[in-house]
TORTIZA-616702 format. One line per 5 residues: for each residue x negated, y, z of C-alpha. Coordinates in pm, 1 decimal, decimal comma. Layout:
! residues N
X Y Z; ...
***
This chain:
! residues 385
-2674,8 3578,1 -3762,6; -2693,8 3528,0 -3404,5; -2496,7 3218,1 -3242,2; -2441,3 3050,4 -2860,9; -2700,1 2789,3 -2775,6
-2713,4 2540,3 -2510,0; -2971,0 2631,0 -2261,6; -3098,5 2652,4 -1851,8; -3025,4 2960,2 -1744,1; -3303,8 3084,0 -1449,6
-3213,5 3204,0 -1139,2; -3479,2 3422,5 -973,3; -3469,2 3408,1 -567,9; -3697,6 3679,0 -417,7; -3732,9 3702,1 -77,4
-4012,6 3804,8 182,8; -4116,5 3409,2 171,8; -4152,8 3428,4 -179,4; -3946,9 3086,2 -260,1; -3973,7 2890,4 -559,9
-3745,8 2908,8 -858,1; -3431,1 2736,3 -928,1; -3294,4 2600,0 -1246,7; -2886,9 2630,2 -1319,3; -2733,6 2435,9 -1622,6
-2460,5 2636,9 -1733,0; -2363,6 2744,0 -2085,0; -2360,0 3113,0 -2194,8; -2389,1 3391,4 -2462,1; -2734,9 3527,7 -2604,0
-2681,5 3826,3 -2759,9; -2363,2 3745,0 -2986,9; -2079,4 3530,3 -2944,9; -1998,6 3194,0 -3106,0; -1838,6 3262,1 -3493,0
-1637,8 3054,1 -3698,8; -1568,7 3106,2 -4074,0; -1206,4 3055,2 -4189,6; -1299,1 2737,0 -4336,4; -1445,4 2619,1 -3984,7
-1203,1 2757,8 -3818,5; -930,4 2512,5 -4019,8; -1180,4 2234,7 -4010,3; -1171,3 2262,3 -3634,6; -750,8 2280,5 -3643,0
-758,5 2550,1 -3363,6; -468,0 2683,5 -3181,2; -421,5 2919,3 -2921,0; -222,2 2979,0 -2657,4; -181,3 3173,9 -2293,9
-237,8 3075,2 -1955,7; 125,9 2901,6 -1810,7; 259,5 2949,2 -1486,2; 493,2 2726,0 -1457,2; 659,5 2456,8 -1203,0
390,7 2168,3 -1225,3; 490,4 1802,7 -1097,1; 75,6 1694,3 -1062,7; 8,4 1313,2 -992,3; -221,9 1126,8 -772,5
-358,8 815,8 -942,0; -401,0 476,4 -694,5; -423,3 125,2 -670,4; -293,7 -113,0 -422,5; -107,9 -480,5 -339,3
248,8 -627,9 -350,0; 272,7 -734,5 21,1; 531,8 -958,8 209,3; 701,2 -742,3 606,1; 531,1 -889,8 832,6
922,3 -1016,0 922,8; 913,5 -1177,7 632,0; 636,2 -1392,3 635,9; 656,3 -1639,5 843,2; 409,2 -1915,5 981,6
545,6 -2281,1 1162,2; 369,6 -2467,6 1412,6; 538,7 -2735,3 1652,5; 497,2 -2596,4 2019,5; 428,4 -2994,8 2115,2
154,2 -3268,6 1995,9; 324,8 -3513,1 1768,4; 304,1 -3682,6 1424,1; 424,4 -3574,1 1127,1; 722,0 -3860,6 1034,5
879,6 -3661,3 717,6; 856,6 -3400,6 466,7; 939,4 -3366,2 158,2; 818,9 -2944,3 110,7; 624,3 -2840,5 -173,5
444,6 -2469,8 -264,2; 684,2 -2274,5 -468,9; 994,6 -2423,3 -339,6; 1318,2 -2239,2 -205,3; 1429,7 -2332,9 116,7
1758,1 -2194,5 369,6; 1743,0 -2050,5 701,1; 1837,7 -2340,1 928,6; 1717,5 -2600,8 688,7; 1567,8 -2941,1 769,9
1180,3 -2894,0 647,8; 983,6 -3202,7 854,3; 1104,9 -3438,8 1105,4; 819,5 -3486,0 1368,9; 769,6 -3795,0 1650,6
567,2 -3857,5 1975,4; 637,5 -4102,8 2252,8; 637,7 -3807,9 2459,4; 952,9 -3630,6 2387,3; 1106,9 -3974,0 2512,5
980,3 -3847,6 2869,4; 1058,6 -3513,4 2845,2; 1478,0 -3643,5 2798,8; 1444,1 -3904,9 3049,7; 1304,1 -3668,0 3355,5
1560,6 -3431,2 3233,3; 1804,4 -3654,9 3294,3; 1664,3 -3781,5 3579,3; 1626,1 -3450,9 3736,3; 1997,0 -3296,9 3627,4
2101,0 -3625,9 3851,1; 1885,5 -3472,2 4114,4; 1989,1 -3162,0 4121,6; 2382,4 -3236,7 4136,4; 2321,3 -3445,1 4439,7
2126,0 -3146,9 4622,0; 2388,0 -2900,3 4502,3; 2641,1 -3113,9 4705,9; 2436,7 -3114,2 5013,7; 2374,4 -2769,5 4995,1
2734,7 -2675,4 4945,1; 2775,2 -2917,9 5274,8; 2533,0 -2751,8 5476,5; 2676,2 -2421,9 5425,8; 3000,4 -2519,9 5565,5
2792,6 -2692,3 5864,4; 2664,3 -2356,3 5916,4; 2996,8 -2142,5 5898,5; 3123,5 -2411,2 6196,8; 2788,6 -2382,6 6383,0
2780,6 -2716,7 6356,1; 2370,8 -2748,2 6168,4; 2104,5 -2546,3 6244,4; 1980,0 -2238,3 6028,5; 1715,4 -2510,5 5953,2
1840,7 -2736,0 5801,7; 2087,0 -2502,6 5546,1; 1737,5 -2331,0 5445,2; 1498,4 -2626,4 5360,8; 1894,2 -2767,0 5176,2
1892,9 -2429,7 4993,6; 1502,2 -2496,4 4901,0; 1545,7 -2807,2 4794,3; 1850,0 -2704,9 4532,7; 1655,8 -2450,7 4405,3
1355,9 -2560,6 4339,8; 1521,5 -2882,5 4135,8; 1748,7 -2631,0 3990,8; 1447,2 -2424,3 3871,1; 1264,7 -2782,2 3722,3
1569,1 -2856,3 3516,1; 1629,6 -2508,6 3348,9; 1249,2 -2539,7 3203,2; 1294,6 -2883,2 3091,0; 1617,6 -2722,6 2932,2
1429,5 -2480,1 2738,0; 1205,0 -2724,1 2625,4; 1443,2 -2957,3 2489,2; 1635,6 -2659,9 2305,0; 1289,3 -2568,8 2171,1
1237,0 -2983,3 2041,0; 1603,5 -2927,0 1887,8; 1706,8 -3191,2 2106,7; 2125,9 -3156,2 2075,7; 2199,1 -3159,1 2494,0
2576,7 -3293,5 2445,5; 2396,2 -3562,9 2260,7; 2152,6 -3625,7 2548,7; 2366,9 -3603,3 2814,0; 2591,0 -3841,0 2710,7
2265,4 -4089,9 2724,8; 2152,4 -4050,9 2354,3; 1772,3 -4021,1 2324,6; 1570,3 -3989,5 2056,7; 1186,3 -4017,3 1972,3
1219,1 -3807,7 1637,1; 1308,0 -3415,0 1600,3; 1341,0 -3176,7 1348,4; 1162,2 -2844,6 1234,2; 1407,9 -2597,8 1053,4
1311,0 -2314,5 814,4; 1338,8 -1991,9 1035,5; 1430,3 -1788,7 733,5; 1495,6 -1788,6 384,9; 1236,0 -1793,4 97,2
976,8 -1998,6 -70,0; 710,5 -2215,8 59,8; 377,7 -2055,2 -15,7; 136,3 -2305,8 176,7; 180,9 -2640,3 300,1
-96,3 -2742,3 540,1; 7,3 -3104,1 668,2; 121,9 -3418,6 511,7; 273,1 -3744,2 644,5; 122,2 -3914,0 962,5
-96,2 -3608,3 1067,2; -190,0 -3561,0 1420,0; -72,6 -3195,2 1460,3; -65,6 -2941,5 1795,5; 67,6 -2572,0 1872,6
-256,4 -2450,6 1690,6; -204,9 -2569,2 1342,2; 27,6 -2412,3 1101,1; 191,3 -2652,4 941,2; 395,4 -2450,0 645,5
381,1 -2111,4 567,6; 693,8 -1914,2 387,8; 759,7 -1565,6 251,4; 1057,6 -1404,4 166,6; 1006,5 -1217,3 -141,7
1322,0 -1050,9 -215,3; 1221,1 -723,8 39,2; 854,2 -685,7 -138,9; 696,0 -350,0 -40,0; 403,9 -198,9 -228,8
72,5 -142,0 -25,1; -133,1 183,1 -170,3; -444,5 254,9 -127,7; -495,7 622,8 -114,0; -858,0 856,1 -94,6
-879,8 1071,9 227,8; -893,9 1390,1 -1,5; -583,3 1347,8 -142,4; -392,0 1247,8 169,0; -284,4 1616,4 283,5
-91,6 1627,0 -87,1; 124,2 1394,7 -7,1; 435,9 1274,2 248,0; 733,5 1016,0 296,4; 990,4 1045,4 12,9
772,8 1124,2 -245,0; 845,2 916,7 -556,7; 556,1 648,9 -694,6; 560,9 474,9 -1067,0; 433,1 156,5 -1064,2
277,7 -76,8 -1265,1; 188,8 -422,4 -1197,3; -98,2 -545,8 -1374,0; 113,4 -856,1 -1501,3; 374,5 -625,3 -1658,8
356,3 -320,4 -1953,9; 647,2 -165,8 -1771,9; 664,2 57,7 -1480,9; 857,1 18,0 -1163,3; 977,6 334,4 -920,4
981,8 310,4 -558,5; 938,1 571,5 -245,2; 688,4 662,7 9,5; 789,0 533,0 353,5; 504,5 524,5 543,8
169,1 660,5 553,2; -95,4 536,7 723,5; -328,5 703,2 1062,8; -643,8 522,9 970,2; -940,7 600,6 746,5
-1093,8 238,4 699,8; -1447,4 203,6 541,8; -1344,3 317,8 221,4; -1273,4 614,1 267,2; -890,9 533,9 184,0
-564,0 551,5 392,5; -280,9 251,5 338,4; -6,4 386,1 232,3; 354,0 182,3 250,9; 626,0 175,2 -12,9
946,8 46,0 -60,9; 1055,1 -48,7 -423,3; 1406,0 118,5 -535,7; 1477,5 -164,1 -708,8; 1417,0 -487,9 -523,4
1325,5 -838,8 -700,6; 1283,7 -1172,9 -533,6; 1124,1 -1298,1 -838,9; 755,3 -1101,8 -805,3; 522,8 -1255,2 -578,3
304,4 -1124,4 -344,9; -27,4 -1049,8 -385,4; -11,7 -895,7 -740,0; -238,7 -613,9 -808,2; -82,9 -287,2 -913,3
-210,9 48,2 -1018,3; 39,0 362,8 -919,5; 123,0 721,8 -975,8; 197,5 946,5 -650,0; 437,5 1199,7 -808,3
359,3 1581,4 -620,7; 638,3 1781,8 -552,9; 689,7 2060,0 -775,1; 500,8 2417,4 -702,8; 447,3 2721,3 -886,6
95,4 2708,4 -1058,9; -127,6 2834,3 -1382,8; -175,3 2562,4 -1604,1; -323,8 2450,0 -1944,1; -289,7 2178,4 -2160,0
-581,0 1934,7 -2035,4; -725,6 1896,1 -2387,1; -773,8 2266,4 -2332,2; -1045,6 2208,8 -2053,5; -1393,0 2054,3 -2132,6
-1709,8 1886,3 -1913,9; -2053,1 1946,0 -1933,1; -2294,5 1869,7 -1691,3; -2029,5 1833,8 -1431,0; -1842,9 2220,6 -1479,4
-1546,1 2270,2 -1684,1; -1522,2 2517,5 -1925,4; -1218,7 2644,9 -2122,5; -1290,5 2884,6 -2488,0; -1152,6 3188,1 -2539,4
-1057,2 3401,0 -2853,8; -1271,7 3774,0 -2844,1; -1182,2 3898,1 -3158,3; -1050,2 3741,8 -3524,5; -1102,5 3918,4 -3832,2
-785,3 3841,5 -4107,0; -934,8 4051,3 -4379,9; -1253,4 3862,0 -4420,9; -1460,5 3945,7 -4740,5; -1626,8 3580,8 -4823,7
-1659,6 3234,7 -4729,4; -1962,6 3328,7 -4519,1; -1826,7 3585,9 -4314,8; -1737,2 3534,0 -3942,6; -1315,7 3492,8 -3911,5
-1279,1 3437,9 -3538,1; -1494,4 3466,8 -3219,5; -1504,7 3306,5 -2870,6; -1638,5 3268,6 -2564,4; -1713,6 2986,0 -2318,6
-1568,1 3094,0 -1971,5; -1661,0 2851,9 -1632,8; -1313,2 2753,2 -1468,6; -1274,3 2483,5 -1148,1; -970,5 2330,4 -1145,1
-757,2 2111,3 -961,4; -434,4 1872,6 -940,7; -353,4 1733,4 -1267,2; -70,6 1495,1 -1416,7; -46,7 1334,5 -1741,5
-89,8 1608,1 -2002,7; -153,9 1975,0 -1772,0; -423,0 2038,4 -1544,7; -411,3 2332,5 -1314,5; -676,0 2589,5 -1317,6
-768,5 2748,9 -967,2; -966,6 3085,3 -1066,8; -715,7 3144,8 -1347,5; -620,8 3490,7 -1234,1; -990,3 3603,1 -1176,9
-1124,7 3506,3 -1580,1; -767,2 3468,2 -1786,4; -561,9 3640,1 -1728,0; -421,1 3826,1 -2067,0; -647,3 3633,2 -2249,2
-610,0 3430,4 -2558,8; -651,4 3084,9 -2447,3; -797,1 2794,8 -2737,5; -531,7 2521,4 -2650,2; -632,6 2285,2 -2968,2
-995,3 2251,0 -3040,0; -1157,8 2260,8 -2784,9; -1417,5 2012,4 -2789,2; -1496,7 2128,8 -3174,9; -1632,6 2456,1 -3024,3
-1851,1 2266,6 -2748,4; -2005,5 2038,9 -3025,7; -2092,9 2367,3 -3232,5; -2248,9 2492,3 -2913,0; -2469,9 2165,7 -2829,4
-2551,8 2173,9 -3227,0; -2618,1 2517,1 -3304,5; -3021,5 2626,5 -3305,1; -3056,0 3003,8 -3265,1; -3171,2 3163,0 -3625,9
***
């Protein structure tokens, strides 16, 4: 009885230049097709089935990051040179917008308050002799002179003590407070936003400037999900789209939605893709790895089960049912025959995977859905007699 083997098939390339010959794995017939007996064919728990063309939801498998906005991450530094006089802030803890975080102290924010104050006492003196020399002026009385180097002179002092102004509102320096003679050598730093402290980079007594980053905090409760998606299966997907994820710190999944995705292939070979969670939870923490499912919208395609389709040497192959015989005479005769047919295929989700040249080899064929891979094993196993 003649059976399928496993073997190179030869292709033969003539041309004027004589070129060599080139080898092609591939599996194929000999001069019969593969045969089962009814007791293999029981053994092997076949099924069959038909192609499907059906609506198919495929998914696009990725990995990626819970990440912290960049509006909701936020880094302190003190604008000014000072000391660090007070904190009490650890990693982990939960802190207010507007609340006290470190009290800081330098000799120099003494000076700052006393030229302000010196200068606002300036400034409301040349303000009256401006306001003089413009009546002068209206009665002819001054020369154009005179009312222009006043006018300078306001000015510019006015000018000096708007900075210093700024400055002080920046040092949280209360101005009532300070204008009513009240200066202090100590200010506060506040927490610009709710969240928790995730670094704290100073301690008491340290010398600290505008370049150090003192604390560092994170609101968590607006975590977004940062995938990491291959170039090739960019064009399959767009904002809206629905993602399952699941952290790797969890057996559950999570759903959230494609909001951005990104313009950039980085070295990789992968775009970022941005997502917000549907369901939003101040209790993760950024930085956890994740692994998610992009979920495809749903488009009319010919599908199999995937346990349907087989490898070998890097081509997929799918069996198909030739003939089956019900009537069989003895234990040895052949009950059912089939045929390994070449297939490429393409998007896939958890249990279907769609086959692109279905129309070309299958269609109206009988399809082996269940038992598969029982067939390839006969064919690597099978010597021809």
């Amino acid at each position: 009885m003649k059976k399928y083997i496993l073997y190179l098939s030869v292709l033969l390339v003539s041309c004027s230049s004589k070129e060599e010959k080139t080898v092609v794995p591939s599996i194929a017939a000999t001069q019969s097709d593969i045969a089962l007996t009814k007791d293999q064919y029981q053994n092997a728990t076949i099924t069959t089935g038909k192609l499907e063309e059906k609506l198919f939801s495929a998914e696009v498998k990725v990995t990626g990051m819970l990440h912290v906005p960049p509006q909701n991450l936020v880094s302190i530094s003190t604008p000014f040179v000072a000391y660090v006089r007070e904190t009490e802030l650890l990693e982990g803890m939960k802190v207010k917008k507007g609340q006290k975080i470190a009290l800081i102290e330098h000799p120099d924010f003494i000076q700052v308050q006393q030229d302000y104050l010196d200068l606002k006492s300036q400034l409301e003196y040349l303000e009256l002799d401006y306001q003089r020399q413009k009546e002068l002026s209206k009665e002819n009385v001054n020369a154009t002179k005179a009312l222009q180097k006043s006018k300078s002179e306001f000015l510019s002092m006015q000018a000096k003590v708007n900075g210093l102004k700024v400055k002080l509102k920046m040092m949280h320096v209360s101005m009532s407070n300070l204008e009513n003679g009240n200066i202090v050598s100590v200010i506060p730093i506040y927490a610009p936003i709710s969240g928790y402290v995730t670094k704290v980079n100073t301690n008491i007594g340290a010398y600290v400037g505008p370049d150090d980053v003192l604390f560092e905090l994170a609101n968590t409760a607006h975590l977004h999900a940062e995938i990491q998606v291959f170039e090739s299966d960019v064009p399959k997907i767009k904002i809206g789209q629905k993602v399952k994820i699941q952290l790797l710190n969890e057996t559950g999944t999570r759903s959230a939605t494609i909001y951005l995705i990104g313009k950039e292939i980085n070295a990789e070979r992968t775009v970022q893709v941005h997502c917000h969670l549907d369901k939003e939870d101040e209790n993760l923490m950024p930085g956890v790895y994740l692994k998610a499912l992009i979920q495809l919208d749903d488009e009319l395609k010919e599908v199999l089960p995937k346990k349907a389709v087989v490898n070998f040497q890097n081509q997929s192959y799918i069996f198909v049912q030739k003939k089956k015989i019900e009537d069989v005479k003895s234990i040895d005769q052949p009950f059912a025959f089939f045929e390994a047919v070449s297939v490429k295929t393409g998007i896939e989700n958890e249990d279907k995977i769609q086959i692109l040249n279905a129309k070309k080899v299958l269609k109206d064929r009988v399809i082996v859905i269940n038992g598969a891979y029982a067939l390839l094993s006969k064919l690597k196993n099978t010597e021809e007699e």
